[in-house]
C-alpha positions in Angstrom: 86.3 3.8 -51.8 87.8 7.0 -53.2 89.4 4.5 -55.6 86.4 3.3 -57.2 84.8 6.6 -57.3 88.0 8.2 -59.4 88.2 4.5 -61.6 84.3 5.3 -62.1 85.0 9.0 -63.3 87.8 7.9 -65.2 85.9 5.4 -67.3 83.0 7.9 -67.8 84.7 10.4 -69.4 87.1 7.6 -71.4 83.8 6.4 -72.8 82.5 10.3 -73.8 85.8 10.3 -75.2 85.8 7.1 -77.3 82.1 8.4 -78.3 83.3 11.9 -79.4 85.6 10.6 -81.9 83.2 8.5 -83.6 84.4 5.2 -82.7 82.2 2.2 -82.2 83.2 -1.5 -81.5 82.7 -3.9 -84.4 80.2 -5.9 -82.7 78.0 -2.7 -81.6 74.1 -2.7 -81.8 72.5 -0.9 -84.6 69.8 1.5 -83.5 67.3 -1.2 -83.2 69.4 -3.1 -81.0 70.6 -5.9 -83.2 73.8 -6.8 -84.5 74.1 -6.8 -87.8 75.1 -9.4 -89.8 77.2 -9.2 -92.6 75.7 -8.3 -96.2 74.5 -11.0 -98.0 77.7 -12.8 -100.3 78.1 -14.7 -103.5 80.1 -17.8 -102.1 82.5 -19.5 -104.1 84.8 -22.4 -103.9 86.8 -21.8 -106.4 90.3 -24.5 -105.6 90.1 -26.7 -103.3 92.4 -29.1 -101.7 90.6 -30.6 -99.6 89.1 -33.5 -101.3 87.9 -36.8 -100.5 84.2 -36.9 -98.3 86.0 -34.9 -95.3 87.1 -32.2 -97.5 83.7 -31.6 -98.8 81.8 -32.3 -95.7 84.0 -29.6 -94.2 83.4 -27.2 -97.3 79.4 -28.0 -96.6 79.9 -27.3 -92.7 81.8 -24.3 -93.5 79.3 -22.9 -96.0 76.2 -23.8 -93.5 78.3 -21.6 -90.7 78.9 -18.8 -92.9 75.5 -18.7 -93.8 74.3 -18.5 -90.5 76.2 -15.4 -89.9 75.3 -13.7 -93.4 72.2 -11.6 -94.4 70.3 -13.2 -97.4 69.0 -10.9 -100.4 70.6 -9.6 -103.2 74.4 -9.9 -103.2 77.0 -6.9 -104.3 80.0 -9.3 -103.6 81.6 -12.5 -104.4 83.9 -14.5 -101.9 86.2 -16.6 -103.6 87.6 -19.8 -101.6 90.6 -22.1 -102.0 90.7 -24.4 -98.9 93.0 -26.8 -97.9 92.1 -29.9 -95.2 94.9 -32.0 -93.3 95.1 -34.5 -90.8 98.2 -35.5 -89.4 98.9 -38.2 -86.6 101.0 -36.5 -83.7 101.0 -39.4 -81.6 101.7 -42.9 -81.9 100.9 -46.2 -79.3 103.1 -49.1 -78.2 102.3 -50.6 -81.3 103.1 -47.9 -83.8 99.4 -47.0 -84.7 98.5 -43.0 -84.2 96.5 -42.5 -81.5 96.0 -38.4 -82.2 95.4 -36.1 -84.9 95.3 -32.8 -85.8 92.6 -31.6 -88.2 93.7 -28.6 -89.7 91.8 -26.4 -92.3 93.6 -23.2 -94.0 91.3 -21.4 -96.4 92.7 -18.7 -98.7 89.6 -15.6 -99.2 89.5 -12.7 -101.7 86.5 -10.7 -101.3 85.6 -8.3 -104.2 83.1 -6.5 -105.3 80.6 -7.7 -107.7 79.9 -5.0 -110.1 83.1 -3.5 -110.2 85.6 -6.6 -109.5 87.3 -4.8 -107.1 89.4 -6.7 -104.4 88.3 -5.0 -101.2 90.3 -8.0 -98.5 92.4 -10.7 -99.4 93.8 -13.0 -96.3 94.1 -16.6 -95.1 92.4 -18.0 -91.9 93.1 -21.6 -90.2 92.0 -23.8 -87.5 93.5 -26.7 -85.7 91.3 -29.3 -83.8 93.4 -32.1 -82.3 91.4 -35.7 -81.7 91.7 -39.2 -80.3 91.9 -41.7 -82.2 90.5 -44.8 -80.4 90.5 -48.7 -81.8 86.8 -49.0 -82.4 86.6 -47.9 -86.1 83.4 -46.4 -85.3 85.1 -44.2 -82.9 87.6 -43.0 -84.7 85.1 -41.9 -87.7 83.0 -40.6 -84.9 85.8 -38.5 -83.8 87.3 -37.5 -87.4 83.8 -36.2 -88.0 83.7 -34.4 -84.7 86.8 -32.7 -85.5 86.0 -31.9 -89.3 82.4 -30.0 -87.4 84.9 -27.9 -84.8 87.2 -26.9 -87.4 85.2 -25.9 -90.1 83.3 -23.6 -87.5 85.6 -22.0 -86.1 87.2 -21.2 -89.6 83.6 -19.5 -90.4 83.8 -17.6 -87.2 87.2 -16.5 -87.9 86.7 -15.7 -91.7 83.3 -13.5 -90.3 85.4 -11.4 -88.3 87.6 -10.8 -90.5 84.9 -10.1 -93.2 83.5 -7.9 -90.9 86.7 -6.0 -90.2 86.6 -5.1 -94.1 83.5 -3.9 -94.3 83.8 -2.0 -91.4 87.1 -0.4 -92.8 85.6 0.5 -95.7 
């Protein structure tokens, strides 16, 4: 018992601390109790590798993700894109067909401002979804598409963070 009671103290003054100092965690509340989204950004897909109907598809799902997690209004900056889409067969059956493959989307950012061309974060994220690859031709479209929707969102999710880690740097 006296355990948790000095754990409990501990933590209390740790977070008076951490408050003192001005620190706040990058998914806090703002004083109405929402998170904020990111500002609102001028999207661009400037190279891209990833052509062919799955490249784009995954651009679209991408774009439609980032969105989601964007404010809308006026935009101060411009997020430049290249992205790159791959599929690779990692496992073959008895008769020498691939039976899995990994989906794998790498996009390249720079993120500048808009009225001065500033670069204020320049970086790479990537995802990897790994899928069966059954006989039914059906099936395996089913599950390339199925891949192409959980990779392109959790490259959004990853370029947010980091997006937000750069605005909340500077």
């Amino acid at each position: 018992m006296k355990q948790l009671i000095l754990t409990a103290a501990i933590c209390a003054m740790t977070a008076g601390a951490l408050t003192g100092c001005g620190f706040t965690p990058l998914h806090s509340q703002n004083a109405a109790g929402f998170n904020a989204p990111l500002p609102a950004i001028n999207v661009n897909f400037a190279k891209t590798r990833a052509l062919g109907a799955t490249g784009q598809k995954a651009e679209f799902l991408m774009l439609q993700a980032l969105n989601d997690r964007m404010a809308t209004g006026t935009s101060g900056y411009n997020l430049d894109l290249t992205t790159t889409l791959q599929r690779a067969a990692i496992g073959l059956r008895g008769d020498d067909v691939a039976s899995r493959y990994d989906m794998r989307l790498m996009v390249r950012y720079v993120l500048t401002d808009a009225a001065t061309g500033d670069v204020i974060d320049r970086d790479e994220v990537s995802a990897v979804s790994t899928f069966n690859s059954p006989n039914d031709p059906y099936g395996t479209t089913a599950a390339t598409d199925d891949a192409t929707q959980r990779v392109a969102g959790e490259v959004a999710d990853r370029l947010a963070l980091k997006l937000s880690k750069a605005f909340r740097a500077g």
